[in-house]
VOBA-733768 format. One record per atom (N, C-alpha, C, CB): x, y, z; residue in one letter. Coordinates in pm, whole numbers, padded with zeros to 5 digits, always signed. Atoms other than C-alpha are relative to their C-alpha. Last residue first. Glycine has a CB too. Layout:
XYZa ...
//
This chain:
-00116-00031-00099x +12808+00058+11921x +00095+00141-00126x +00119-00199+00046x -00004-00008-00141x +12428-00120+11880x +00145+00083+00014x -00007-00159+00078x -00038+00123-00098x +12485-00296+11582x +00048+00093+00141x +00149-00116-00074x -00088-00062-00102x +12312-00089+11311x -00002-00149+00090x -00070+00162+00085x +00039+00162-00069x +12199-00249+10978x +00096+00051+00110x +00049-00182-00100x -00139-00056-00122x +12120+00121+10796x -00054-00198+00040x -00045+00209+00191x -00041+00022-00163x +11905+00041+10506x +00083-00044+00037x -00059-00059+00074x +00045+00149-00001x +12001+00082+10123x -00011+00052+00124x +00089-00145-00042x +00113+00023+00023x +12046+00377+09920x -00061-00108+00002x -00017+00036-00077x -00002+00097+00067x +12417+00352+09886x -00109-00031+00008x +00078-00081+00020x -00074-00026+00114x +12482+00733+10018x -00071-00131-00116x +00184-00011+00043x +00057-00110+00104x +12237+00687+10257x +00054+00043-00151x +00009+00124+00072x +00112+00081+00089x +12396+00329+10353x -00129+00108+00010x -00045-00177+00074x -00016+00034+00163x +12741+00493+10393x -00125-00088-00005x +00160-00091-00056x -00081-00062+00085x +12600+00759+10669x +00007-00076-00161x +00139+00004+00077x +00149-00108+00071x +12374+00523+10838x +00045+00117-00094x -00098+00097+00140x +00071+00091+00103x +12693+00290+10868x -00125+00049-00029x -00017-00141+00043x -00039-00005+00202x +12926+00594+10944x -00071-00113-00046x +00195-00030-00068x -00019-00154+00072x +12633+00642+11272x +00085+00024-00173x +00109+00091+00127x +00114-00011+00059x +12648+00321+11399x -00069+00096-00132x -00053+00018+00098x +00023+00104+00118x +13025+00270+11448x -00156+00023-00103x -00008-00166+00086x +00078+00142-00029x +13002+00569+11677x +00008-00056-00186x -00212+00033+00084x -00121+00097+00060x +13250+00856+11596x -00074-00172+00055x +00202+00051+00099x -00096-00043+00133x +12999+01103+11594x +00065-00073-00032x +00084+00095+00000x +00072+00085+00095x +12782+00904+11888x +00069+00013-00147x -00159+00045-00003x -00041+00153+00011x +13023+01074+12095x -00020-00080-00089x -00040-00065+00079x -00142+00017-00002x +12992+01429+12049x +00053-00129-00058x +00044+00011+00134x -00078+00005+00110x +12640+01392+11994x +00127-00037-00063x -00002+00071-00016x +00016+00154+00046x +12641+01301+12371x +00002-00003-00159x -00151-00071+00059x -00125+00085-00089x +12858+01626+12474x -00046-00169-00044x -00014+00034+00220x -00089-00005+00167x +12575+01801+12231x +00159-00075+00064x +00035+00230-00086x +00062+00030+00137x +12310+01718+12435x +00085-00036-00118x -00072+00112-00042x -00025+00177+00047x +12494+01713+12773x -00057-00020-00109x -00061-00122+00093x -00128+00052+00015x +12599+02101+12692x -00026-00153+00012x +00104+00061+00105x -00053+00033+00179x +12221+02175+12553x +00176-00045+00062x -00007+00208-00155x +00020+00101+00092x +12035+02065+12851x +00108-00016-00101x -00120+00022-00064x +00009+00120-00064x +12010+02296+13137x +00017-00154-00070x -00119+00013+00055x -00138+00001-00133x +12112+02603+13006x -00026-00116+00017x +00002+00097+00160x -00152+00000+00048x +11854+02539+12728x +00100+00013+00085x +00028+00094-00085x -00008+00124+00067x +11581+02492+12931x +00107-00052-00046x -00067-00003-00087x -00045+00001-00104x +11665+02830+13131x +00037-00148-00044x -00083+00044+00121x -00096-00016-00021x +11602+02983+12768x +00063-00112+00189x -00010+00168-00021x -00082+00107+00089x +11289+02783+12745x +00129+00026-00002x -00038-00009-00142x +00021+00152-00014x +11181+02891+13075x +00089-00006-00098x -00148-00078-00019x -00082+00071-00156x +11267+03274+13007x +00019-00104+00022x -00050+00008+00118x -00128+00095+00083x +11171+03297+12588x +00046-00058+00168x +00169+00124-00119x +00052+00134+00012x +10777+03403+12735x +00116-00079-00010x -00095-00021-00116x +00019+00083-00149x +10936+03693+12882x -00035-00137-00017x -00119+00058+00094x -00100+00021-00101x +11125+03786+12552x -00011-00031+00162x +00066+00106-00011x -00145+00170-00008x +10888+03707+12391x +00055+00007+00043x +00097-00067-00079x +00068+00140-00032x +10689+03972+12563x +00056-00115-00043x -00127-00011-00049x -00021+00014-00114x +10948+04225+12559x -00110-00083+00043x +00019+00116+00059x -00108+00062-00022x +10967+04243+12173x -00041-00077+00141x +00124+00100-00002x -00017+00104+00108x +10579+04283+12107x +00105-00060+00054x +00025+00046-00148x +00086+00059-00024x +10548+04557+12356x +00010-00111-00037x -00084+00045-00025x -00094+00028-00153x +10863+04730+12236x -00077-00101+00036x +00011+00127+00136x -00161+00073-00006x +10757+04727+11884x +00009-00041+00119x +00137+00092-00026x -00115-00072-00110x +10394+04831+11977x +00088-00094-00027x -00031+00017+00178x +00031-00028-00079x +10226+04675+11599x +00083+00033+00131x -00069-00063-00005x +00073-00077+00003x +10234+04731+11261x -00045+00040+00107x -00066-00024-00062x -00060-00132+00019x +10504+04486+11210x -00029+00134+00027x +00013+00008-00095x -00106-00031-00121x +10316+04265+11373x +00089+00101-00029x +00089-00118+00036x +00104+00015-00149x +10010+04248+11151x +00111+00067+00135x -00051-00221+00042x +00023-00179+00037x +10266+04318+10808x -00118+00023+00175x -00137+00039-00235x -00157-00042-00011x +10443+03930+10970x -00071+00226-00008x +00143-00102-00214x -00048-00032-00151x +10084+03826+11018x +00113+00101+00027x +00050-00127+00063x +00103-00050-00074x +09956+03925+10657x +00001+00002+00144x -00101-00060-00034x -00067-00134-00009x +10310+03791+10560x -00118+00135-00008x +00116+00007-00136x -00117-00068-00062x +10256+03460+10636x +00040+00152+00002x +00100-00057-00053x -00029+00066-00234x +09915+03399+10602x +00123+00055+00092x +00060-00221+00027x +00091-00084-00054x +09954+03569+10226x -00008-00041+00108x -00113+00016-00053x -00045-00086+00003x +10273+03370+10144x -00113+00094+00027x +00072+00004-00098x -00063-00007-00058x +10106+03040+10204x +00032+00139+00051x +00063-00063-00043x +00046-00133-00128x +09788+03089+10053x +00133-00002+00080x -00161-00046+00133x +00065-00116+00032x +09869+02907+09741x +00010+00116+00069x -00111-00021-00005x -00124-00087+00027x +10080+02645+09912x -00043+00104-00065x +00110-00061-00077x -00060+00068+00150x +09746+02503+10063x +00137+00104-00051x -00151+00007-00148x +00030-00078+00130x +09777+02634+10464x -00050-00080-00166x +00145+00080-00021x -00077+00123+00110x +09884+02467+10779x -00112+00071-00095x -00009-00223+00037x +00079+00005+00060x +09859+02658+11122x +00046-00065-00133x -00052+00110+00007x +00141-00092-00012x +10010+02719+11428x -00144-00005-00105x +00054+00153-00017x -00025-00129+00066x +10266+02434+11449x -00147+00053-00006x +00078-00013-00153x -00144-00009+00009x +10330+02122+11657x +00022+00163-00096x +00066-00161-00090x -00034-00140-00011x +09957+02175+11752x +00183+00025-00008x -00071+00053+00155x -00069-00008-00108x +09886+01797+11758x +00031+00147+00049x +00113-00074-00022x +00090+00077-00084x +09641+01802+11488x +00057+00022+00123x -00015-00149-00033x +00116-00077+00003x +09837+02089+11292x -00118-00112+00110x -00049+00028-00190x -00036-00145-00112x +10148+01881+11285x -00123+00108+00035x +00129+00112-00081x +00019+00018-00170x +09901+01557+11220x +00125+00104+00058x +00031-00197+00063x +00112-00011-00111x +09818+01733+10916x +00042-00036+00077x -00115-00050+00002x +00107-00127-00047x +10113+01851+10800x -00105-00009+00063x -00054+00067-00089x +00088-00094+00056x +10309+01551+10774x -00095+00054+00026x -00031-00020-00071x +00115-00019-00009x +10564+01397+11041x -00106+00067-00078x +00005+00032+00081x +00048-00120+00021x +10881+01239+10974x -00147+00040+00032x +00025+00020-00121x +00160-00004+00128x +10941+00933+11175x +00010+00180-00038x -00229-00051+00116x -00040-00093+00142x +11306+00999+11369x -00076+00028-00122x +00106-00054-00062x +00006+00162+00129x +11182+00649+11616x +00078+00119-00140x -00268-00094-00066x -00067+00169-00028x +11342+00808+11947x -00062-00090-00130x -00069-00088+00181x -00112-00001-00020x +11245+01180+11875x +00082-00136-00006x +00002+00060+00104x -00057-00069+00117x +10915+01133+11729x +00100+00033+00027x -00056+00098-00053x +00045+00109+00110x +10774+00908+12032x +00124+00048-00143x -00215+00029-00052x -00080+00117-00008x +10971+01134+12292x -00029-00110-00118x -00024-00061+00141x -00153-00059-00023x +10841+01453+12190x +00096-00172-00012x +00017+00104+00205x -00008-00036+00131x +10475+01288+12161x +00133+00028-00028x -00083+00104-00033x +00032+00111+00076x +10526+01159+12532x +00027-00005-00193x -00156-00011+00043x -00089+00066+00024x +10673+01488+12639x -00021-00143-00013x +00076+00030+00077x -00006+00082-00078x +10454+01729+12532x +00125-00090+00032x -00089-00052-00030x +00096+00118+00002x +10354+01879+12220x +00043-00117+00123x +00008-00072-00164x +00048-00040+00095x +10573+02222+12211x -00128-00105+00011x +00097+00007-00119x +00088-00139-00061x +10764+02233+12519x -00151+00006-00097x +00113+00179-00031x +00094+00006-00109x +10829+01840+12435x -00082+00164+00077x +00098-00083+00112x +00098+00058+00024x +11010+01950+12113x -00136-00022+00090x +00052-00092-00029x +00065-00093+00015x +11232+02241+12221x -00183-00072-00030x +00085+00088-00118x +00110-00109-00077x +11473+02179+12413x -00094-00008-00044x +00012+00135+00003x +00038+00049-00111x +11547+01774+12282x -00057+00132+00082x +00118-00081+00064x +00119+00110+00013x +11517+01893+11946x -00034-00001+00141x +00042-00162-00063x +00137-00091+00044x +11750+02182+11948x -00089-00090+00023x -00019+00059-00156x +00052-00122+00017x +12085+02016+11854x -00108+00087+00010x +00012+00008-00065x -00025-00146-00097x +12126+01737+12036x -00014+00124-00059x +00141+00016+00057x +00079-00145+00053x +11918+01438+11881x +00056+00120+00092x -00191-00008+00023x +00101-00030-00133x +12181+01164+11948x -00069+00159-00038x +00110+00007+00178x -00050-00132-00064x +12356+01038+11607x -00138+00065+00145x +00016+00133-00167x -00076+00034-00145x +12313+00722+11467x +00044+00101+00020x +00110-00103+00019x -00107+00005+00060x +12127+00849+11125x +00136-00043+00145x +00006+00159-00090x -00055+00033+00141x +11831+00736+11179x +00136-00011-00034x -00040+00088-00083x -00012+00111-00039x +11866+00879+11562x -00033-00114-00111x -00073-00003+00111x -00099+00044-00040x +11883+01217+11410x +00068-00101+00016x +00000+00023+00054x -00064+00129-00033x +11610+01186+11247x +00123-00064+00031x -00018-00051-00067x -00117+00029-00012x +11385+01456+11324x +00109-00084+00035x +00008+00046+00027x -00105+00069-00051x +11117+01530+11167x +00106+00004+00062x +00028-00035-00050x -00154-00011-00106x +10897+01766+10988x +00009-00134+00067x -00005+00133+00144x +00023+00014-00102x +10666+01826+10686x +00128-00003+00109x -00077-00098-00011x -00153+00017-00085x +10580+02019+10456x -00053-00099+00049x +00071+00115+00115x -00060+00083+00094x +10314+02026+10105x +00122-00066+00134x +00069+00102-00162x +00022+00171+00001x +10029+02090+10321x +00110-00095-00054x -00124-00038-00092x +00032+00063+00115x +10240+02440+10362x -00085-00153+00015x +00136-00013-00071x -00062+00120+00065x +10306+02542+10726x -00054-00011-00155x -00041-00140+00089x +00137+00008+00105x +10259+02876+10926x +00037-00133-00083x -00020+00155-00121x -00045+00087+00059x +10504+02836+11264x -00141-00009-00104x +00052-00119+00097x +00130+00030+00090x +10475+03135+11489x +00059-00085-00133x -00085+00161-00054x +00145-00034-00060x +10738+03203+11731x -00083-00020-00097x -00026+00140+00053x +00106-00132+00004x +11044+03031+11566x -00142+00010+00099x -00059+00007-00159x -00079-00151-00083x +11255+02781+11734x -00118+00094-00037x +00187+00074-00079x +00109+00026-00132x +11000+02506+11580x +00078+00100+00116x -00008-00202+00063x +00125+00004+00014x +11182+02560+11261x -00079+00020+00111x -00028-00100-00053x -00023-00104+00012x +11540+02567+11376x -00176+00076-00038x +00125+00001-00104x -00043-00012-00138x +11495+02236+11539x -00012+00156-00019x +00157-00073+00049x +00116-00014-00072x +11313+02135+11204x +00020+00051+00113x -00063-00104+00017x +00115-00099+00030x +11607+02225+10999x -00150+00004+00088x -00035-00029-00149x +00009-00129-00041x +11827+02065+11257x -00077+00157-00091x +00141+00011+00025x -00098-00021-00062x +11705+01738+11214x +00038+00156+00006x +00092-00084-00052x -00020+00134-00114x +11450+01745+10934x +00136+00060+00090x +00047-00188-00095x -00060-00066-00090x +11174+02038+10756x +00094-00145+00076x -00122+00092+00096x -00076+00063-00045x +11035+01944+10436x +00107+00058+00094x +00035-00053-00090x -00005+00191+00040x +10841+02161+10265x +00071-00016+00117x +00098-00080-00164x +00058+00009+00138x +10731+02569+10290x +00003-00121-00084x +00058+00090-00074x -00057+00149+00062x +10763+02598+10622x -00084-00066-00129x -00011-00121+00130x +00036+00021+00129x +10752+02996+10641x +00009-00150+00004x +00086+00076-00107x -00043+00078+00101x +10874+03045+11017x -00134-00052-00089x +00088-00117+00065x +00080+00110+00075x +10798+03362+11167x +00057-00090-00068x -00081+00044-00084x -00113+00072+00098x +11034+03543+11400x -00165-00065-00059x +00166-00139+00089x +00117+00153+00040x +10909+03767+11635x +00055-00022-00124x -00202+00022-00020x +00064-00027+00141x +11227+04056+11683x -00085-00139+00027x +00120+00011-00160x +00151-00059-00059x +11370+03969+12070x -00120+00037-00128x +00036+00167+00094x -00004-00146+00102x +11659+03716+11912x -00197+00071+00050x +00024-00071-00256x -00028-00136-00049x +11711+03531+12249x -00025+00063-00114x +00138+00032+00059x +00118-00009-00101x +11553+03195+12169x +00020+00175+00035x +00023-00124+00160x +00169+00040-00019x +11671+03199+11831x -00051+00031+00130x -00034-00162-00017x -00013-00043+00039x +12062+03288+11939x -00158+00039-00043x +00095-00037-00042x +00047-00132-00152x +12025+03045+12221x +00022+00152-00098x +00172-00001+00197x +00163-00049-00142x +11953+02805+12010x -00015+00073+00045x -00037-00043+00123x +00092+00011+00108x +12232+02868+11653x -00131+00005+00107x +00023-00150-00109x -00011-00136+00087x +12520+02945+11911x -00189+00047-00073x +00143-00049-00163x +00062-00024-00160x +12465+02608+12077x -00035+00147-00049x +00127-00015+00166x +00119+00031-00041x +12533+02487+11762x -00049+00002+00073x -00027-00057-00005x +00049-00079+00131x +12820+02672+11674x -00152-00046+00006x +00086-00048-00161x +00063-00093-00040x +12948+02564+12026x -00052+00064-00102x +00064+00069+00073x +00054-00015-00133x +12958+02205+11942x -00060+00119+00021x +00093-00016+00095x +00118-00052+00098x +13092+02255+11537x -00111-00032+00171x -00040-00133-00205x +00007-00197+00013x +13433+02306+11684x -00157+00010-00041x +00127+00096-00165x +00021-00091-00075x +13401+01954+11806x -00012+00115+00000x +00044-00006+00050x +00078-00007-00066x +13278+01827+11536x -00018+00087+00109x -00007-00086+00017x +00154-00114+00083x +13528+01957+11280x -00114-00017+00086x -00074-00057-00184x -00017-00078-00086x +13793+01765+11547x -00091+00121-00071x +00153+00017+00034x +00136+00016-00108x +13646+01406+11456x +00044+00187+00041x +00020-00171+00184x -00050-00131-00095x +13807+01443+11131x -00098+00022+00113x +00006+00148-00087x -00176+00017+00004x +13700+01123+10938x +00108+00115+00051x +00045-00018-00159x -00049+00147-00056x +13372+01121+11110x +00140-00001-00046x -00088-00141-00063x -00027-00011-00098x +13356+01476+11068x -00007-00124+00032x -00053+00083+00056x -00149-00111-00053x +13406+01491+10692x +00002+00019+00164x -00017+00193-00075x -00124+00087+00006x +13146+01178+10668x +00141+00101+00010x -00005-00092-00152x +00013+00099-00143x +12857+01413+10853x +00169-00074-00048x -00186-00154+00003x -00046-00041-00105x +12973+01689+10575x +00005-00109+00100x -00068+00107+00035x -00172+00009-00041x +12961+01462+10248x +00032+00087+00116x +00107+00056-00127x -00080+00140-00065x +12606+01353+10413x +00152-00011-00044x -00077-00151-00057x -00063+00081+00099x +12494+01689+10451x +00033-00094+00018x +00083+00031-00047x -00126-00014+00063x +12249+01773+10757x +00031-00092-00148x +00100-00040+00114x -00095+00072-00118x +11903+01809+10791x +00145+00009-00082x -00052-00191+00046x -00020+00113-00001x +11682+01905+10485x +00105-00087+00049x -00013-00012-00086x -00143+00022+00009x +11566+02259+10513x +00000-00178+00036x +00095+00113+00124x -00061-00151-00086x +11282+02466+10432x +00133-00099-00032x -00059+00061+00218x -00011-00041-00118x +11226+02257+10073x +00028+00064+00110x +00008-00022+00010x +00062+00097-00070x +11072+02279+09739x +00042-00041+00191x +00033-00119-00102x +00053+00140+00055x +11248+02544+09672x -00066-00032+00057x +00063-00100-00018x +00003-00029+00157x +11457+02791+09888x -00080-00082-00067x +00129-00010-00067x -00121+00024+00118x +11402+02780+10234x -00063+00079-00118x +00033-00182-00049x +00070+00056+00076x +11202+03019+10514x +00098-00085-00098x -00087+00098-00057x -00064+00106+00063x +11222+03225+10779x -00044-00073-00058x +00051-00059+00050x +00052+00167-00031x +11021+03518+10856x +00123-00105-00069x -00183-00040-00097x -00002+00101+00072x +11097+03821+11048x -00013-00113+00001x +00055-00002-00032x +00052+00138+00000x +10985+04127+11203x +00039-00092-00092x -00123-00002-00009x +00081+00038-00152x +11116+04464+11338x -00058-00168+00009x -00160+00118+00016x +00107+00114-00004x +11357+04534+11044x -00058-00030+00117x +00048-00120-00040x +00129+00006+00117x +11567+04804+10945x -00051-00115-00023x +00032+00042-00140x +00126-00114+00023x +11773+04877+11211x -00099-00015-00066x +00028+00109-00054x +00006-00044+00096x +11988+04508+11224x -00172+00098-00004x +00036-00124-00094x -00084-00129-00017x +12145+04432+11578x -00078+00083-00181x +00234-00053+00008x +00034-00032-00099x +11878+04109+11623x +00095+00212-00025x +00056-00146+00129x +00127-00049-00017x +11957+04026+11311x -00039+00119+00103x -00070-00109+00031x +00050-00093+00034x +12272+03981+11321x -00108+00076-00044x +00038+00002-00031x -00064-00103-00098x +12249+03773+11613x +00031+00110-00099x +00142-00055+00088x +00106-00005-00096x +12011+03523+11433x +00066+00144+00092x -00018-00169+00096x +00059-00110+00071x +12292+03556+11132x -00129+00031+00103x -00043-00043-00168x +00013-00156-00008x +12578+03426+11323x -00105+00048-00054x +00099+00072-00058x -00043+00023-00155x +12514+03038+11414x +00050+00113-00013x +00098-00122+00060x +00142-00001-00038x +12269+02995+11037x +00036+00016+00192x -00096-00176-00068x +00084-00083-00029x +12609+03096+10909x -00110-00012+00094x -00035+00025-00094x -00111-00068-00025x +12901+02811+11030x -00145+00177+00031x +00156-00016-00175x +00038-00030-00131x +12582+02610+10988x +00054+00085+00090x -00002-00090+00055x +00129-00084-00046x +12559+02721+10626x -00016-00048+00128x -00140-00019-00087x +00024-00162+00046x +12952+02703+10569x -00169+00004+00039x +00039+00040-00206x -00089-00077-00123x +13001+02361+10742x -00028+00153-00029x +00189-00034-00008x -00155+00028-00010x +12700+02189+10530x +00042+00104+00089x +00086+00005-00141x -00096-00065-00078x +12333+02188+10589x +00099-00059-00005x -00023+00022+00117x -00126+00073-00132x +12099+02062+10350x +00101+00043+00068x +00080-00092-00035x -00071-00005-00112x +11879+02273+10157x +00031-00022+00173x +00004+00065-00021x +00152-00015-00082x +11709+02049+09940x +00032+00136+00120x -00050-00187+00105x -00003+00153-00113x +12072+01998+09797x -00106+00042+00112x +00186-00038+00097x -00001+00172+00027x +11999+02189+09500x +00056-00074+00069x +00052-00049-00107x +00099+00049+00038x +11811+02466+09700x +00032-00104-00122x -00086+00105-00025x -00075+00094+00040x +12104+02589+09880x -00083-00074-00067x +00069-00061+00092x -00035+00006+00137x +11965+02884+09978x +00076-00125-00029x +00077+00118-00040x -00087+00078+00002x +11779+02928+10341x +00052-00066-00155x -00048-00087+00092x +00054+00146+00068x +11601+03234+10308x +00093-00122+00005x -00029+00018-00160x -00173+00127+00047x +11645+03485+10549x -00089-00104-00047x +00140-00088+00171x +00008+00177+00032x +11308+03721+10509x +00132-00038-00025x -00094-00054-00142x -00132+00021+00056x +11298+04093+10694x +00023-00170-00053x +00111+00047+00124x +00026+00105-00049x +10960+04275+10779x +00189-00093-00130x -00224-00044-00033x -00071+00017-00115x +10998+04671+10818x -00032-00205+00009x -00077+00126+00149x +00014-00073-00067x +10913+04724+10452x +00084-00050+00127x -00127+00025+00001x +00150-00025+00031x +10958+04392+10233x -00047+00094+00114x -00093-00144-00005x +00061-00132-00101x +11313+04323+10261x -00176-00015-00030x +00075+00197-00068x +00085-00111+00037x +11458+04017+10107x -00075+00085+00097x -00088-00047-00079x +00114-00111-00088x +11757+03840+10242x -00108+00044-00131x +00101+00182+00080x +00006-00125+00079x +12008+03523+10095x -00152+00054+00073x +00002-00031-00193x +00120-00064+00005x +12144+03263+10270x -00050+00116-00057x -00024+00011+00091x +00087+00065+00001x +12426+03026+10150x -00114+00063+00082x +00043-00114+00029x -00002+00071+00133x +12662+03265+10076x -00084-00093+00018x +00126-00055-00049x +00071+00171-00002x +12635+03518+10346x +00022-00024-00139x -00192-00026+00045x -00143+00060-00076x +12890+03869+10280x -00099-00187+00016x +00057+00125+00223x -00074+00012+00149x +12575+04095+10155x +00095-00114+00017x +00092+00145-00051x +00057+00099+00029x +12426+04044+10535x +00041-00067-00176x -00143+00045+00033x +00112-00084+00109x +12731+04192+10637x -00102-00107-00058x +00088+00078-00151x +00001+00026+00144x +12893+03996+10925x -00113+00079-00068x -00016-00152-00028x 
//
């Protein structure tokens, strides 16, 4: 796909450093079928695209990205077969990240949840805003954290911490991502865009090859991670999709009341 051709992301250049922005910025951007449909080809066109050695990710607005839609989640509860196609699109979206050899910066410029944060903490260098933060609440919304979370969290802060913030879906703000080292560094929104793209012009500037072929040794483990994880991850998603629990965290987001789950 042409990068012209996306509809919910849009590019800027800035010499050899390349910014996908995540666009949907009046629904915080939230992920529907069309931007996960994208955000599960554009890591791979990247990777094939001449004119760029480094990029950063980033949303639109006030936030990076704000987990899934809730008229999408209820279009795959009442069509369980949009899920399944939406399995390998999300397998697509990890191993697409872990393998793109370009350093990736993520911009988190607010509010990062569920698979915006999964996609977040994919990147190699994570600069933050005071204004972000992250989460992922999958298990809020009765659904099993498979997309990304379960590789990637515990590499990052362990697997106590991993497990705490996976199994309760608490969001986390900036400082204690920066206390814990869930990300590299945390900024005022002022300085954001200079941090970020004082590294991004840093790397750009430096042995391409060198650069690539070290993430790409460091990506080994976590890639092996992923083999090892993401089909029961998203095989238990699967399920939980058509869990009772799950359309009652669904219709009591909509109705802006707590979830009263029953276990099934």
């Amino acid at each position: 796909m042409r990068f012209e051709d996306y509809k919910t992301l849009a590019f800027e250049r800035r010499g050899k450093v390349l910014t996908i922005i995540i666009n949907r910025p009046e629904s915080y951007n939230s992920v529907n079928g069309e931007l996960h449909d994208e955000l599960a080809t554009v890591f791979s066109d990247v990777a094939d695209d001449p004119d760029s050695d480094v990029i950063v990710l980033t949303g639109a607005g006030k936030s990076f990205c704000a987990g899934g839609d809730m008229e999408w989640f209820q279009s795959m509860i009442d069509n369980p077969r949009i899920f399944e196609r939406l399995a390998p699109h999300a397998k697509r979206i990890v191993y697409s990240l872990i393998d793109l050899e370009k350093p990736i910066i993520c911009r988190l410029n607010g509010p990062a949840a569920g698979l915006g944060a999964s996609i977040a903490l994919l990147c190699d260098i994570i600069i933050a805003s005071t204004k972000a933060s992250i989460g992922d609440p999958h298990v809020k919304m009765g659904l099993v954290a498979g997309d990304g979370g379960a590789v990637i969290w515990a590499q990052l802060v362990g697997y106590a911490r991993a497990k705490e913030y996976l199994l309760t879906g608490k969001m986390m703000p900036a400082a204690e991502m920066e206390r814990i080292g869930l990300v590299n560094a945390v900024v005022p929104p002022e300085e954001l865009d200079a941090r970020v793209y004082d590294l991004a012009d840093e790397l750009a500037n430096g042995a391409r090859q060198a650069i690539r072929w070290t993430k790409a040794a460091v990506n080994i483990p976590l890639r092996d991670i992923a083999n090892q994880v993401m089909d029961a991850c998203m095989g238990y998603e699967t399920v939980t999709n058509s869990s009772k629990d799950h359309q009652e965290a669904v219709r009591a987001f909509v109705e802006k009341r707590p979830a009263k789950f029953v276990g099934e």
